[in-house]
Backbone of each chain as ProteinMPNN parsed JSONL, in Angstrom:
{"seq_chain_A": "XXXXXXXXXXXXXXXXXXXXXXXXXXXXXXXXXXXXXXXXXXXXXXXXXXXXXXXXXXXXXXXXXXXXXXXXXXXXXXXXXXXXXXXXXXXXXXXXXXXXXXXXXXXXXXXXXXXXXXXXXXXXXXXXXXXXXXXXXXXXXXXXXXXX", "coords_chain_A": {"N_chain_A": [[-3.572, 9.003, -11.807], [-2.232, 5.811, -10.642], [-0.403, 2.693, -10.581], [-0.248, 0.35, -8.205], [1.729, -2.552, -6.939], [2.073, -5.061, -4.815], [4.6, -6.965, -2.892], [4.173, -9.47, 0.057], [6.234, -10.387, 2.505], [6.47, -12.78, 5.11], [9.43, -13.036, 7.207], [11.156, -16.046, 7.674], [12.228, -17.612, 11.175], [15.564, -15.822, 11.857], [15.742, -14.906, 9.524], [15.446, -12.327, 8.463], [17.177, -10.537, 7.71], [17.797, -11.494, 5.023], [15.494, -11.396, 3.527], [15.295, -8.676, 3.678], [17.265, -7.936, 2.19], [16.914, -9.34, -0.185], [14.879, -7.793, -1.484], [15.933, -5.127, -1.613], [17.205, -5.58, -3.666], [15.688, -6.524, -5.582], [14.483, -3.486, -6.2], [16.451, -2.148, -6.805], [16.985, -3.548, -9.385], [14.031, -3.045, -10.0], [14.34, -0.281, -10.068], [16.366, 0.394, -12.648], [14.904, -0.179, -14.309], [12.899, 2.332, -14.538], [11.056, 2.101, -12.794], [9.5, 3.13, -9.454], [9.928, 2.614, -6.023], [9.899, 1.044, -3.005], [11.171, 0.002, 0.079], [9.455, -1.971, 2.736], [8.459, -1.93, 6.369], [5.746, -3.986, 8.118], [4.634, -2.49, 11.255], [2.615, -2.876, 13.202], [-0.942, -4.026, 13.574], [-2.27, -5.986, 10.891], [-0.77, -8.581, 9.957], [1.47, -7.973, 11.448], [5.173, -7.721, 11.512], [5.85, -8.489, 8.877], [8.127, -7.576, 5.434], [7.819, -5.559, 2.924], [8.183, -5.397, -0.415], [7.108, -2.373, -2.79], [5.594, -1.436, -5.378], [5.559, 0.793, -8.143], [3.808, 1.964, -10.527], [3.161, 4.326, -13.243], [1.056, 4.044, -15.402], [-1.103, 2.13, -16.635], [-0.007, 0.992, -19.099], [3.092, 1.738, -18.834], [2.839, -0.376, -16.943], [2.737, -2.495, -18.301], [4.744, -2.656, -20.271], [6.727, -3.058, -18.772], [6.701, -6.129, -17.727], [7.267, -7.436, -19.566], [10.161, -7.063, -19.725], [11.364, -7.849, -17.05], [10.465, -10.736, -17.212], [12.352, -11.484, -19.012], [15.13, -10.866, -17.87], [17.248, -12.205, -16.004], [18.617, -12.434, -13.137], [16.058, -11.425, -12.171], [14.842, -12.874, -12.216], [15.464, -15.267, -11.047], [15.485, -14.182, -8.783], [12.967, -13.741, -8.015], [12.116, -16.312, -7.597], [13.077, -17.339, -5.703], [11.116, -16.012, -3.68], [8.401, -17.267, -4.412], [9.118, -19.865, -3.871], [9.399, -19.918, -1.129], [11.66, -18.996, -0.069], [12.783, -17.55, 2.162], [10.589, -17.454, 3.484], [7.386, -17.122, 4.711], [4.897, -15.765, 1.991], [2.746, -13.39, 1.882], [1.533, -11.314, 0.507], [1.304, -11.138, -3.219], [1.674, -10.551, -6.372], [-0.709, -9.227, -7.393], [-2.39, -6.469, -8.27], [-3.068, -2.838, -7.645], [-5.198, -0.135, -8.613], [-5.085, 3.186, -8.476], [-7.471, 5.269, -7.903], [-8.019, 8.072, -6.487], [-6.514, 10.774, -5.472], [-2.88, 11.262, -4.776], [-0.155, 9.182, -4.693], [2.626, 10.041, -1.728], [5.712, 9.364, -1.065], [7.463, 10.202, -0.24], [7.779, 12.953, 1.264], [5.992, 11.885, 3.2], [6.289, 9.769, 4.672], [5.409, 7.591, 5.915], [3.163, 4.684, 6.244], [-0.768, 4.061, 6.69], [-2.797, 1.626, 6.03], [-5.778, 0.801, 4.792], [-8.229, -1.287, 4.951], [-11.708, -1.809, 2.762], [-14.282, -3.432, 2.238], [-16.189, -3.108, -0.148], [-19.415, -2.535, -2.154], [-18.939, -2.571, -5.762], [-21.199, -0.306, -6.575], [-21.424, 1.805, -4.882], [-18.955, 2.68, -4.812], [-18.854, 5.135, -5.799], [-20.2, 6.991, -3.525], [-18.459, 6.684, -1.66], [-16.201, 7.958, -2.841], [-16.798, 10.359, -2.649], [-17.265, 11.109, 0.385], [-14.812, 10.535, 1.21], [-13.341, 12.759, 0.208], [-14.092, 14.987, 1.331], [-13.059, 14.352, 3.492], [-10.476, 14.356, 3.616], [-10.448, 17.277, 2.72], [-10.845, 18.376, 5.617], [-8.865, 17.179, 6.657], [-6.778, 18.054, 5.6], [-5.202, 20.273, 6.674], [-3.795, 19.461, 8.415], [-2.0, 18.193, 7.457], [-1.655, 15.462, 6.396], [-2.044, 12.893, 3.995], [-4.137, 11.155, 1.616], [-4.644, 8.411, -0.395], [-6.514, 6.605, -2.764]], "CA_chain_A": [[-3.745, 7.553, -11.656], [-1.209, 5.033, -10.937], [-0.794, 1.0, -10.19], [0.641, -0.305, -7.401], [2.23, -3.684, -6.894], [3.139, -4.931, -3.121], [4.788, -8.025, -2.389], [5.049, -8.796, 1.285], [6.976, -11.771, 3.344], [6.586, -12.948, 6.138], [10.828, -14.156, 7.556], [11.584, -17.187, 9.024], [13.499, -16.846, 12.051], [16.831, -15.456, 11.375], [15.911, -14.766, 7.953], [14.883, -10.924, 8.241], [18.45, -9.324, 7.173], [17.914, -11.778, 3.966], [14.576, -10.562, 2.836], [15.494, -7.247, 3.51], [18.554, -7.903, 1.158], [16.482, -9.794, -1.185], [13.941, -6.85, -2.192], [16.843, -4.189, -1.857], [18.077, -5.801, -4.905], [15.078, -6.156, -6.511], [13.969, -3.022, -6.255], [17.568, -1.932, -7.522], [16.197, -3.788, -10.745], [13.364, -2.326, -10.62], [14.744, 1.338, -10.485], [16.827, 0.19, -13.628], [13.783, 0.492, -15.423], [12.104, 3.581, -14.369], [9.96, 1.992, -11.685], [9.293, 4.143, -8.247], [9.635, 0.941, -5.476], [10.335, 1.047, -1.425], [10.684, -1.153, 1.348], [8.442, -1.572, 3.935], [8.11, -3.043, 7.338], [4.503, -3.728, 8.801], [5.054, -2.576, 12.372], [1.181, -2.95, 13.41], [-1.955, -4.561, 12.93], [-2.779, -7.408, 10.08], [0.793, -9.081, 9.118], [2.472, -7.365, 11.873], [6.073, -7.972, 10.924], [5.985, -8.634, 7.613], [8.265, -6.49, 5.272], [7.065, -5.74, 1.614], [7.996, -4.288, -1.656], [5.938, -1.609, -3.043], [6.197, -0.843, -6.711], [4.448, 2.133, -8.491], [4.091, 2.365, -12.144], [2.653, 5.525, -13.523], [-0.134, 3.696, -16.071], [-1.174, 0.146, -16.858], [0.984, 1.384, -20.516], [4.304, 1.378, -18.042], [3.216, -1.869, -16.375], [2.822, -3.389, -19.796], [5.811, -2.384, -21.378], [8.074, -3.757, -18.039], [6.25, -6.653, -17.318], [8.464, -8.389, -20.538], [11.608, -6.792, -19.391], [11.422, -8.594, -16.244], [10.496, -11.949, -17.372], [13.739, -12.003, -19.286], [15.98, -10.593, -16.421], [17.463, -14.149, -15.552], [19.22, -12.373, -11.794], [15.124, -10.513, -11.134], [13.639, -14.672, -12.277], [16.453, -16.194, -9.91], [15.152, -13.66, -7.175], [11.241, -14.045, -7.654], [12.075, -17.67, -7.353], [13.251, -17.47, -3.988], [9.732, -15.716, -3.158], [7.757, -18.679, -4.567], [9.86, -21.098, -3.097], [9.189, -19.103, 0.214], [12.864, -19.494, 0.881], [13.106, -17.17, 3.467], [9.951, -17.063, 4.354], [5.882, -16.899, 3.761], [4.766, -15.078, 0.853], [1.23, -12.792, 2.161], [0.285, -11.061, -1.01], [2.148, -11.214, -4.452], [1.245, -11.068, -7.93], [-1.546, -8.28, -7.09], [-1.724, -4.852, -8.63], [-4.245, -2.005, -7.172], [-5.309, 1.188, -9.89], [-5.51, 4.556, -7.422], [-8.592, 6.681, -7.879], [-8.523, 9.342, -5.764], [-5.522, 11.509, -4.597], [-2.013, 10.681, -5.555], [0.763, 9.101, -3.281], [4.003, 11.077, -2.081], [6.345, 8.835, -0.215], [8.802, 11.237, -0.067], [7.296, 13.654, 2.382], [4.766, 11.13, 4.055], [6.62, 8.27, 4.244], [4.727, 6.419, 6.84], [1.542, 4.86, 5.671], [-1.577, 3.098, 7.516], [-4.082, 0.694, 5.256], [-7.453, 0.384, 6.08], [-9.412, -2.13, 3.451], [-13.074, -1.735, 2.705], [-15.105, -4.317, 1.606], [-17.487, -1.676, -0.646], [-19.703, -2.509, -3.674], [-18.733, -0.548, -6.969], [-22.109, 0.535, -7.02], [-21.426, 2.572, -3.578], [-17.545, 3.493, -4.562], [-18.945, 7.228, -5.898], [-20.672, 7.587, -1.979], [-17.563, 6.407, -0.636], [-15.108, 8.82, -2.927], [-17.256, 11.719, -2.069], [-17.008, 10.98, 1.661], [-13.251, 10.594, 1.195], [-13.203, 14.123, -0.681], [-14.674, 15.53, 2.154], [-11.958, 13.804, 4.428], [-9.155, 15.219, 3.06], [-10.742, 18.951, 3.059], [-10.586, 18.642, 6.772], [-7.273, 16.632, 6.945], [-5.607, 19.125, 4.867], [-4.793, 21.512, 7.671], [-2.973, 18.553, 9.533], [-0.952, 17.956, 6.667], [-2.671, 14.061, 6.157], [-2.498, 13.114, 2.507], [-4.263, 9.921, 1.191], [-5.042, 8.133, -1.995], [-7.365, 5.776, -3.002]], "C_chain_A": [[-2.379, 6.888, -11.576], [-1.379, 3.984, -10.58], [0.021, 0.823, -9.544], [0.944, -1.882, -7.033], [3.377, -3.886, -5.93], [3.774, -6.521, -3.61], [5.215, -8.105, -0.719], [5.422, -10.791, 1.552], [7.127, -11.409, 4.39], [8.176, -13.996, 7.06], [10.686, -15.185, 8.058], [12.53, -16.947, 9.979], [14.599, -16.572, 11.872], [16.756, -14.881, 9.898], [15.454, -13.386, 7.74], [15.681, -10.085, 7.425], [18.334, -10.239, 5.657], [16.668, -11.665, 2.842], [14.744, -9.4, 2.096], [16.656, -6.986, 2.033], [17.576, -8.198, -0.412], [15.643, -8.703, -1.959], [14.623, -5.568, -2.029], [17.868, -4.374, -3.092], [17.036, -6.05, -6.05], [14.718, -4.986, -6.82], [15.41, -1.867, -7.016], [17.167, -2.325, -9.305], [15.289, -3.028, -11.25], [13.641, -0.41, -11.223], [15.797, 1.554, -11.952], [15.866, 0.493, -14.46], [13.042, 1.594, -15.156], [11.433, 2.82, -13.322], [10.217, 2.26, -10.314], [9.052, 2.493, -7.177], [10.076, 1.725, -4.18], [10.224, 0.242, -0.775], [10.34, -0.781, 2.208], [8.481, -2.856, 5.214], [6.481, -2.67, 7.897], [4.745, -3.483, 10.415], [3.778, -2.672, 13.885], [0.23, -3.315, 12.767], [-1.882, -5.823, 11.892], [-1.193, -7.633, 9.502], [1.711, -8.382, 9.841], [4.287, -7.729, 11.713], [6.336, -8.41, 9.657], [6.714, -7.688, 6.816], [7.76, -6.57, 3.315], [7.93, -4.929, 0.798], [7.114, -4.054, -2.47], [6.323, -1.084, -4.493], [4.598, 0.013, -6.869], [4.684, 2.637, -9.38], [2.695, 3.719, -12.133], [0.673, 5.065, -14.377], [0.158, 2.301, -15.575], [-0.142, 0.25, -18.362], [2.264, 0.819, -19.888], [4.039, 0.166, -17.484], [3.22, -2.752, -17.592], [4.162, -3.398, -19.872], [7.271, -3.093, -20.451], [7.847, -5.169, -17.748], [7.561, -7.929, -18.021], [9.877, -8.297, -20.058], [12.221, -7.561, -18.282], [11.479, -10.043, -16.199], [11.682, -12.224, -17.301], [15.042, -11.271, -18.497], [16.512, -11.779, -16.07], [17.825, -13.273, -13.938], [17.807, -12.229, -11.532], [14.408, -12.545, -11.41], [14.26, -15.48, -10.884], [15.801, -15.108, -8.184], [13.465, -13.866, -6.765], [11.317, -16.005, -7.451], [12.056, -18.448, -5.939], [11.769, -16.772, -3.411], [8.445, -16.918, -3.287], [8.073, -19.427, -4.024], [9.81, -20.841, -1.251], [10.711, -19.665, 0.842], [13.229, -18.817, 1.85], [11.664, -16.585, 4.174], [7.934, -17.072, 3.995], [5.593, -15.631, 3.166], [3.299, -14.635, 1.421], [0.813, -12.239, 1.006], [1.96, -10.715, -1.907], [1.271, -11.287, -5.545], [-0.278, -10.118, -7.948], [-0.899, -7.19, -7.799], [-3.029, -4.218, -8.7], [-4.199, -0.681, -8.033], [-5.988, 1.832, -8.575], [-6.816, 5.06, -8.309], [-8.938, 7.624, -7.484], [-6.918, 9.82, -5.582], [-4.158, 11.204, -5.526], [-0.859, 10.326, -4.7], [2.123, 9.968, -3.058], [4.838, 10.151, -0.594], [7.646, 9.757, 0.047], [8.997, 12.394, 1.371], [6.74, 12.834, 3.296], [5.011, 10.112, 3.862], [5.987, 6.996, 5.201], [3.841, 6.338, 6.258], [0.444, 3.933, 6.724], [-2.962, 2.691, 6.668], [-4.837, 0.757, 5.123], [-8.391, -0.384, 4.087], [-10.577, -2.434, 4.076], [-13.614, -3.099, 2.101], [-16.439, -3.125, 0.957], [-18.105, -2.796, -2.094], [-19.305, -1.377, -4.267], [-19.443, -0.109, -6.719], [-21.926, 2.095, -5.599], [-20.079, 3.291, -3.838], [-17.862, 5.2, -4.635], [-19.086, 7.853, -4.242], [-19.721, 7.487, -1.088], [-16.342, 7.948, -1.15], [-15.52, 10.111, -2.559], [-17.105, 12.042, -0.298], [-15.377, 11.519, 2.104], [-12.822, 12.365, 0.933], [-13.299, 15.323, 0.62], [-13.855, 15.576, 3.518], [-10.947, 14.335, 4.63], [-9.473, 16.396, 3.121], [-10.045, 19.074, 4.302], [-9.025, 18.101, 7.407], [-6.274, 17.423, 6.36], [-4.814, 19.783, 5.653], [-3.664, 20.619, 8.732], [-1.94, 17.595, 8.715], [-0.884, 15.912, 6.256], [-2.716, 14.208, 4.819], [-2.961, 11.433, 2.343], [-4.976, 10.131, -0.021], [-5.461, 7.095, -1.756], [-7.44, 5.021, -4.232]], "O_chain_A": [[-1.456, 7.277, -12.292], [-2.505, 3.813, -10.112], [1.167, 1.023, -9.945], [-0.138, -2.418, -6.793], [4.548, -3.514, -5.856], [3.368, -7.092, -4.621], [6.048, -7.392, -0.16], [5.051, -11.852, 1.048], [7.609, -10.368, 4.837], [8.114, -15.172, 7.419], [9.969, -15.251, 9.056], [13.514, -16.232, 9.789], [15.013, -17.661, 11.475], [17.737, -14.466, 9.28], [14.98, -13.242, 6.614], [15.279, -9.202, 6.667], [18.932, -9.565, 4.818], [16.801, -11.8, 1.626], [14.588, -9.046, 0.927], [16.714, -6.083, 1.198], [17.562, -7.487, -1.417], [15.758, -8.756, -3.183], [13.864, -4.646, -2.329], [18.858, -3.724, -3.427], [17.324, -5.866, -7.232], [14.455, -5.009, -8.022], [15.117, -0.881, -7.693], [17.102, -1.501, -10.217], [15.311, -2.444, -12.334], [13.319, 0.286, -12.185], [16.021, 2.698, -12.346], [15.974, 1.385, -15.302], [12.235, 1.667, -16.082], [11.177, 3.823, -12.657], [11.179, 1.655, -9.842], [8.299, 1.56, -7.455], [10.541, 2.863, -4.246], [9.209, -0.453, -0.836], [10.564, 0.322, 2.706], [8.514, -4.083, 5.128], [6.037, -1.536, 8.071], [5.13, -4.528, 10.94], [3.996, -2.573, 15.093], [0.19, -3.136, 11.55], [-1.253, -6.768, 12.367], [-0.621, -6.875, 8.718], [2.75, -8.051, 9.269], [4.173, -8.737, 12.411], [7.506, -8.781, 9.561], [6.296, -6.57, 7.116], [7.447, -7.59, 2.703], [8.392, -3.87, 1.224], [6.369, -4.902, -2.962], [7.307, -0.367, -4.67], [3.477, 0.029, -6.362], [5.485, 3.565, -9.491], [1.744, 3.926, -11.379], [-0.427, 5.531, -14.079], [0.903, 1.674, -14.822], [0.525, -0.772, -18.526], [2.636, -0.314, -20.193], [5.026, -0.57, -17.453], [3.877, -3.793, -17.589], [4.716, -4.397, -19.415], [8.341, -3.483, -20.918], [8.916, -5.693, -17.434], [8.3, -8.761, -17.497], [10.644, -9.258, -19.995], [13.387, -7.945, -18.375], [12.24, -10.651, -15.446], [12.281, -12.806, -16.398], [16.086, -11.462, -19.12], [15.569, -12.489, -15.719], [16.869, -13.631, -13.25], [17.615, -12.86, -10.493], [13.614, -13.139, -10.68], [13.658, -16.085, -9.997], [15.782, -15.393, -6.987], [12.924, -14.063, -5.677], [10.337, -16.687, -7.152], [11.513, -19.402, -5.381], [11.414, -17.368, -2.394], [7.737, -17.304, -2.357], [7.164, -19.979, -3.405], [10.195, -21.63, -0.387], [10.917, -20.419, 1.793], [14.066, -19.343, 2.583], [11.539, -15.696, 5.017], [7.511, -17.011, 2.84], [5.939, -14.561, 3.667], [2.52, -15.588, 1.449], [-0.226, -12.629, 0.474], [3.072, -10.322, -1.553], [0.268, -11.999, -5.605], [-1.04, -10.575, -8.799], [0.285, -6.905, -7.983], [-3.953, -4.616, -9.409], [-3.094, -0.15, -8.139], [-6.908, 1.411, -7.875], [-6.755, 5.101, -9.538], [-9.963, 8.201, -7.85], [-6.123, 8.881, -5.582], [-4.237, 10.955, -6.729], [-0.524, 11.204, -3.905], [2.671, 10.524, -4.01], [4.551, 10.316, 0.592], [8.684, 9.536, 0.672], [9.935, 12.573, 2.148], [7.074, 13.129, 4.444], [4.377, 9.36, 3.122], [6.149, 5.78, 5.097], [3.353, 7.299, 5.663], [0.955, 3.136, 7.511], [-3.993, 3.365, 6.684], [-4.942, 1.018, 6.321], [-8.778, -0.09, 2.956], [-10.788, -2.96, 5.169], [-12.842, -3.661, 1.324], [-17.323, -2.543, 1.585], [-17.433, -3.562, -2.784], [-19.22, -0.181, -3.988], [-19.08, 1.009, -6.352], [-22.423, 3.213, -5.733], [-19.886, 4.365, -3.268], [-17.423, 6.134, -3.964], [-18.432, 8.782, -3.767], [-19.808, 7.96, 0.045], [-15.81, 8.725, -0.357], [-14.7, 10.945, -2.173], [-16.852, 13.168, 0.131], [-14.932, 12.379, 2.864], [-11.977, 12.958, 1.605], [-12.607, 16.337, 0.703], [-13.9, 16.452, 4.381], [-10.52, 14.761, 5.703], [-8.599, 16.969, 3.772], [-8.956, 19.643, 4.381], [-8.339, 18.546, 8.328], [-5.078, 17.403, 6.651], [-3.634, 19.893, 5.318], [-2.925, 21.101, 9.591], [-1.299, 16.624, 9.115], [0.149, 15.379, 5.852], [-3.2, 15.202, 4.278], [-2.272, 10.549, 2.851], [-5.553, 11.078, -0.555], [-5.087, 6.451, -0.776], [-8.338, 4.196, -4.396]]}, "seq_chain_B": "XXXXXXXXXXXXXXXXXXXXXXXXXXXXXXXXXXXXXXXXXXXXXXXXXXXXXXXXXXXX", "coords_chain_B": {"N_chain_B": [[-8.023, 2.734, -3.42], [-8.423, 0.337, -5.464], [-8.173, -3.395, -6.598], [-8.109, -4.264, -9.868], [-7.676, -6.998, -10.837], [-6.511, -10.225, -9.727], [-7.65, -10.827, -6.246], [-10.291, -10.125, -3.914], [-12.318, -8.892, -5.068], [-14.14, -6.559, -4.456], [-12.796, -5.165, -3.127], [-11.621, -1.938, -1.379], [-8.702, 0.333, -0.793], [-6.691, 2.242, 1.163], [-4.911, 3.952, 2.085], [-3.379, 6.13, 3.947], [-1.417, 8.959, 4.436], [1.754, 9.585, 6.422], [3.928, 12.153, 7.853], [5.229, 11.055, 9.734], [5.856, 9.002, 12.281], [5.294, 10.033, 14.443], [3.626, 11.99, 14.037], [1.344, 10.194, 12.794], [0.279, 9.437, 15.129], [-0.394, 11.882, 16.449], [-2.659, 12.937, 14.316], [-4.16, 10.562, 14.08], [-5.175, 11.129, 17.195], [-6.668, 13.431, 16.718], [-8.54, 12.587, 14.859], [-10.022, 10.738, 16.314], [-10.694, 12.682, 18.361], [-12.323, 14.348, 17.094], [-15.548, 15.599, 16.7], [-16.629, 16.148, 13.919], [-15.255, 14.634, 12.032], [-15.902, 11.917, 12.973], [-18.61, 12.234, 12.394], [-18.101, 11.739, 9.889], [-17.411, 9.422, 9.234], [-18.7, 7.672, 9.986], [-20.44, 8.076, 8.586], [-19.394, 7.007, 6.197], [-19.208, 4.288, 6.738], [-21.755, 3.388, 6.188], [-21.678, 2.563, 3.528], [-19.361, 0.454, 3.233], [-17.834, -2.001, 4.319], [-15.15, -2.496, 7.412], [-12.506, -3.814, 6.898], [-9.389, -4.593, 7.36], [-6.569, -3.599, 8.938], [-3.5, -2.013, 8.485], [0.067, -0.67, 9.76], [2.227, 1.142, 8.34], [6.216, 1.489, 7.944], [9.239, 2.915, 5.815], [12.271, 1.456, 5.111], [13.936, 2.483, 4.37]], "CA_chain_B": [[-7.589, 1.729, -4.931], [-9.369, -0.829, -6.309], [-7.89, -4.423, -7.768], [-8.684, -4.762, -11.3], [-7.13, -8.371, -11.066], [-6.555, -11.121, -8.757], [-8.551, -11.041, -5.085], [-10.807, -9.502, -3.345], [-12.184, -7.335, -6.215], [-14.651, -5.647, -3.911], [-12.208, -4.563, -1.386], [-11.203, -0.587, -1.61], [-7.851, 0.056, -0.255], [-7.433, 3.662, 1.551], [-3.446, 4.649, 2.23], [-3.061, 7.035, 4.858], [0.275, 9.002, 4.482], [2.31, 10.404, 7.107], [5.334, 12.376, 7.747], [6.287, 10.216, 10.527], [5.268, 8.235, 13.351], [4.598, 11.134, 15.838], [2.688, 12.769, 12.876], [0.468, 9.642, 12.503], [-0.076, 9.651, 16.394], [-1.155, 13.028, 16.329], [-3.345, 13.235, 13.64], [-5.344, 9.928, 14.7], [-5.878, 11.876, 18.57], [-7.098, 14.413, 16.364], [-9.587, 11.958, 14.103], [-10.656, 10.425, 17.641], [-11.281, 13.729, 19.411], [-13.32, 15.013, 15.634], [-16.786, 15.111, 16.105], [-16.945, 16.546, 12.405], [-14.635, 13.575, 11.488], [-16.682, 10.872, 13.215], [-19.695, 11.982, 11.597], [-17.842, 11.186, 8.069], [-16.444, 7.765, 9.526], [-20.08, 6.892, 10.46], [-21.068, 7.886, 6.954], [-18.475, 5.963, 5.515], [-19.678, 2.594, 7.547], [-22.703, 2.733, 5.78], [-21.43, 2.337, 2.443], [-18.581, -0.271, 3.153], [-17.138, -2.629, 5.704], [-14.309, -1.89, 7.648], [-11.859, -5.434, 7.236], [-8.647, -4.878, 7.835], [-5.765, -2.152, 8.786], [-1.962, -1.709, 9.449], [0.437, 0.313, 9.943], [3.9, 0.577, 7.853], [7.049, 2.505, 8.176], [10.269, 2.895, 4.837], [12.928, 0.83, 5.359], [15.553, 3.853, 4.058]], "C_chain_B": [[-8.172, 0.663, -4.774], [-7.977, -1.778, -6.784], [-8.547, -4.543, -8.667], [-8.483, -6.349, -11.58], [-7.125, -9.154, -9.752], [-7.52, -11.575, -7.768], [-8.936, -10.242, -4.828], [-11.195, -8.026, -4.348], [-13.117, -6.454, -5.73], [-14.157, -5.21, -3.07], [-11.949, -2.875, -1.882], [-9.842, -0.619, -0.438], [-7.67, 1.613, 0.275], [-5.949, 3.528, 2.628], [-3.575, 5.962, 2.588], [-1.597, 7.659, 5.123], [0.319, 9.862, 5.474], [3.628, 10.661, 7.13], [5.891, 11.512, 8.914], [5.708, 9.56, 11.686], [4.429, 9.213, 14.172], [3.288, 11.683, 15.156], [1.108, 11.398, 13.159], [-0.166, 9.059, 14.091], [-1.057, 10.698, 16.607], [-2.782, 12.801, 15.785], [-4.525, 11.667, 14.0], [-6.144, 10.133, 16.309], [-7.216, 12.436, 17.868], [-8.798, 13.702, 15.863], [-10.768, 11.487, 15.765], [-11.344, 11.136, 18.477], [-12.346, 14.721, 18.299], [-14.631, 14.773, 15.647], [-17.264, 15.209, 14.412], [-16.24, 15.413, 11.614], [-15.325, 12.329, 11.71], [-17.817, 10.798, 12.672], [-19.521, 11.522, 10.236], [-17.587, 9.908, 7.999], [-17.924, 7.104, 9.418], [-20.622, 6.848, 8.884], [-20.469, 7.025, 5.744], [-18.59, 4.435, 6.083], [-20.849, 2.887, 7.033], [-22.305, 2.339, 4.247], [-20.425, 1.108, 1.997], [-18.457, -1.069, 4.721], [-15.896, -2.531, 6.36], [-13.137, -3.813, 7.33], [-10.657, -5.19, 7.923], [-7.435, -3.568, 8.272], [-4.076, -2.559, 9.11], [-1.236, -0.507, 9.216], [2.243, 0.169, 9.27], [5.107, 1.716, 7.927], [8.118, 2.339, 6.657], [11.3, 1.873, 5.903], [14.637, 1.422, 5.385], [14.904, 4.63, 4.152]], "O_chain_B": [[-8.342, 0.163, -3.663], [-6.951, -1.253, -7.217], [-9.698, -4.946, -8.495], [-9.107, -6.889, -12.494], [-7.719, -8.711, -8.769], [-8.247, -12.523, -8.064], [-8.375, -9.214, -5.208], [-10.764, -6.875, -4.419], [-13.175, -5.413, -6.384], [-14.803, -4.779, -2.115], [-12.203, -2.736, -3.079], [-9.85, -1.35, 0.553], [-8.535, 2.363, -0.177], [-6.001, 3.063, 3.766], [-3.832, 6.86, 1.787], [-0.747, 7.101, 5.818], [-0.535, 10.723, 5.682], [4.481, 9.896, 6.679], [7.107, 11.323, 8.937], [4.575, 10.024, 11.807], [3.234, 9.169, 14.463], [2.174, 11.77, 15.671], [0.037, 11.759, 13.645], [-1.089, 8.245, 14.072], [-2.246, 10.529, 16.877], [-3.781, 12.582, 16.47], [-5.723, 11.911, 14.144], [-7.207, 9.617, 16.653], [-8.38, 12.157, 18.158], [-9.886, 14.09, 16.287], [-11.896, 11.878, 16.065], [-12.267, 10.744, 19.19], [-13.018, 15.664, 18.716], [-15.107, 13.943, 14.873], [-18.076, 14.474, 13.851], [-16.664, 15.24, 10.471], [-15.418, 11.579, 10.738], [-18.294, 9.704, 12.371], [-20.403, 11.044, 9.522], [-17.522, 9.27, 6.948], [-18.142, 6.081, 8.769], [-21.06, 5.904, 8.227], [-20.975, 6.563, 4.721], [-17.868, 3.545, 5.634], [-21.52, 2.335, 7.905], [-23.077, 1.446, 3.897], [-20.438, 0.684, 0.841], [-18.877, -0.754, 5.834], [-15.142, -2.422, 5.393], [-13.543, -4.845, 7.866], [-10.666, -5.506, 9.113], [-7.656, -2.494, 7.712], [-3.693, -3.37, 9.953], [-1.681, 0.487, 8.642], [3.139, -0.604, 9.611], [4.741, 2.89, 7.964], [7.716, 1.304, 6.127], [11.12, 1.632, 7.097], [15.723, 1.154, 5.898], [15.309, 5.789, 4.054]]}, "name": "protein", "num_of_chains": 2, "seq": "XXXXXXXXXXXXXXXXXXXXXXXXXXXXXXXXXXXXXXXXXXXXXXXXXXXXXXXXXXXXXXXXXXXXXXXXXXXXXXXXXXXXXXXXXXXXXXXXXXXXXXXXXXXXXXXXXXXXXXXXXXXXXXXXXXXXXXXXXXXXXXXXXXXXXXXXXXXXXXXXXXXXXXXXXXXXXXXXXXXXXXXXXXXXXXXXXXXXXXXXXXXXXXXX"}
């Protein structure tokens, strides 16, 4: 299991190399504390250009325990400020955090990724992770890894 | 993955990793040309809705 926590922005014109800067320094923060982070550009589909940071705590224990550390950070408050303030740019999702259930991610090897959001009832998630289970058997051989 | 918090708490989220662009070229021919894969896609559209997708690359 682990929790992930995106933020993405959308630049204003000219403002791409100061995003990019902006979440290459948070994510500098974040690796101060143990937390696993990357930047991302969307280069297709929903938010095409948009670029994001991707954090990836191990439990909800580890997102607890940094959540304080951050507050009082005064440089990581002065940088989430500029995201609120959308100073360089619109803010698409923030302040979100998704718990995996299936699989486990490996950006290391498989560093490209591609989305796809369900609209599912819980009551259906088991029929969906069994499907998935079933997915991955056959994707195995083509070296395809996803998590859920 | 599931949100426990914020929006969209019935959405499921479904991260597709690849080693690299060409890779994630490939391997969706492959899903496309899968009858054994399309029959799981089909089975997987009855249980959920499809909303939204993209596609992302690292930045380093």
């Amino acid at each position: 299991m682990s929790i992930i926590s995106p933020t993405f922005i959308r630049p204003n014109i000219n403002n791409k190399s100061s995003v990019i800067e902006l979440f290459e320094e948070m994510k500098q923060i974040y690796h101060y504390y143990d937390v696993s982070s990357k930047v991302v550009e969307i280069i297709e589909g929903k938010n095409v250009g948009c670029f994001g940071l991707i954090r990836s705590y191990t439990d909800f224990s580890s997102l607890a325990s940094v959540l304080p550390k951050l507050r009082e950070n005064r440089r990581f408050q002065e940088l989430n400020l500029k995201i609120s303030e959308k100073q360089f740019g619109e803010t698409t999702t923030n302040g979100q955090i998704w718990l995996t259930i299936f699989g486990s991610r490996n950006w290391k090897s498989n560093p490209v990724s591609m989305v796809r959001q369900y609209s599912v009832s819980r009551n259906h998630l088991p029929d969906m992770l069994s499907i998935l289970s079933e997915i991955q058997n056959i994707l195995d051989k083509k070296r395809l890894m996803f998590w859920v | 993955m599931i949100p426990p918090l914020g929006e969209g708490l019935s959405s499921l989220h479904i991260p597709y990793q690849f080693e690299s662009l060409d890779h994630w070229g490939e391997v969706l021919d492959y899903i496309k040309n899968s009858e054994e894969m399309n029959n799981l896609i089909g089975q997987k559209n009855k249980f959920g809705s499809l909303d939204t997708g993209h596609l992302m690359i690292p930045l380093n």
